[in-house]
C-alpha positions as CSV (number, residue, x, y, z in Angstrom):
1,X,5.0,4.4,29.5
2,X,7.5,5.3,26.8
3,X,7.6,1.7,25.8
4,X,3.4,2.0,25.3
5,X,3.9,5.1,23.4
6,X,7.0,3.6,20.8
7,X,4.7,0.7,20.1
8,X,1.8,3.7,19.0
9,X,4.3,5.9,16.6
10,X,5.6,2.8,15.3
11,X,2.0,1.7,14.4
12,X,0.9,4.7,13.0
13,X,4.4,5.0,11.1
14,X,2.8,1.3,9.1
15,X,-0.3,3.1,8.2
16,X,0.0,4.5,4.8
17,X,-0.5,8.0,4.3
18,X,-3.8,9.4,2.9
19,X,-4.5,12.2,0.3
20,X,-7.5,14.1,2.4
21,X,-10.9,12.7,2.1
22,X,-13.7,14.8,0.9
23,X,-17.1,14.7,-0.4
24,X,-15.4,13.4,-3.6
25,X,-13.4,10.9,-2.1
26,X,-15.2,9.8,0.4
27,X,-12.9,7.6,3.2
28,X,-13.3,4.2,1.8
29,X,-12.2,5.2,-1.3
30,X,-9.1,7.4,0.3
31,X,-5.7,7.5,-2.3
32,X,-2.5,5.9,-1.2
33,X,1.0,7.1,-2.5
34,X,2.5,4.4,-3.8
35,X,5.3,4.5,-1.3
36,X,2.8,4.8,1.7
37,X,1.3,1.5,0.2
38,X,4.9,-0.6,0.3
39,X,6.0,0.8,3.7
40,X,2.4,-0.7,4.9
41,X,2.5,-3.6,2.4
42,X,2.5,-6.5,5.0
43,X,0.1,-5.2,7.0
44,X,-2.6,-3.4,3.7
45,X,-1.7,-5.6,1.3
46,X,0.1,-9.0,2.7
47,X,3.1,-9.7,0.7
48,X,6.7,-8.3,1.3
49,X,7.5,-4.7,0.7
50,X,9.6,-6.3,-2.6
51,X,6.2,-7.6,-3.6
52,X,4.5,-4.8,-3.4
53,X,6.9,-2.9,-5.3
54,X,7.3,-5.3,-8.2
55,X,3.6,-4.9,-8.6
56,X,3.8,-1.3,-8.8
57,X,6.7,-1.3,-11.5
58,X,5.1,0.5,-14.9
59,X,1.9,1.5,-13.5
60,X,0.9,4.5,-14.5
61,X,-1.0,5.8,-11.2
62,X,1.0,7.6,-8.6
63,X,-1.8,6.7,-5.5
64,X,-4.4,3.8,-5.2
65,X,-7.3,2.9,-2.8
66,X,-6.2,-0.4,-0.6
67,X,-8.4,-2.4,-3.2
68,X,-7.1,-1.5,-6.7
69,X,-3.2,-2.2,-5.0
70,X,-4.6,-5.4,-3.6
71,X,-6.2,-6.3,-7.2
72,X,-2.2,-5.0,-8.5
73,X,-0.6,-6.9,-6.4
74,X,-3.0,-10.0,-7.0
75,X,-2.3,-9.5,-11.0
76,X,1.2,-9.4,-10.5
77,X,1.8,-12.1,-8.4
78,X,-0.4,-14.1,-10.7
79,X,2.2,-13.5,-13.8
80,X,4.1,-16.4,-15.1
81,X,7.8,-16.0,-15.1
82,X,8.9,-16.4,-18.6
83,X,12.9,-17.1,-18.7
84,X,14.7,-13.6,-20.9
């Protein structure tokens, strides 16, 4: 039983955290914090929590919905890596 109920805190641990939905922001549209959105990055976004971050570097949001960190991510790994 304790093994059943590890496996469901370390599950809800991966989900990323939610500001509060409202009328406004209704729960498809919920904001992550950008941390929330690399801890779950495997799972939300599927690349590496190193992935995820790199694609976050410079933005100028502090939360997302899943989709615009998707599209990030998408953008990011879509760069091509110029030599310095």
């Amino acid at each position: 039983m304790s093994e059943h109920r590890a496996s469901t805190e370390d599950k809800e641990a991966e989900k990323p955290r939610a500001s509060q939905s409202s009328p406004d922001n209704p729960p498809e549209e919920r904001r992550y914090p950008i941390a929330s959105l690399i801890e779950g990055s495997r799972g939300y976004l599927g690349v590496s929590p190193a992935a995820a971050s790199g694609a976050f570097v410079g933005g100028r949001k502090q939360t997302y919905t899943i989709d615009e960190a998707r599209k990030l991510v998408a953008e990011f790994l879509g760069r091509e890596v110029t030599p310095a």
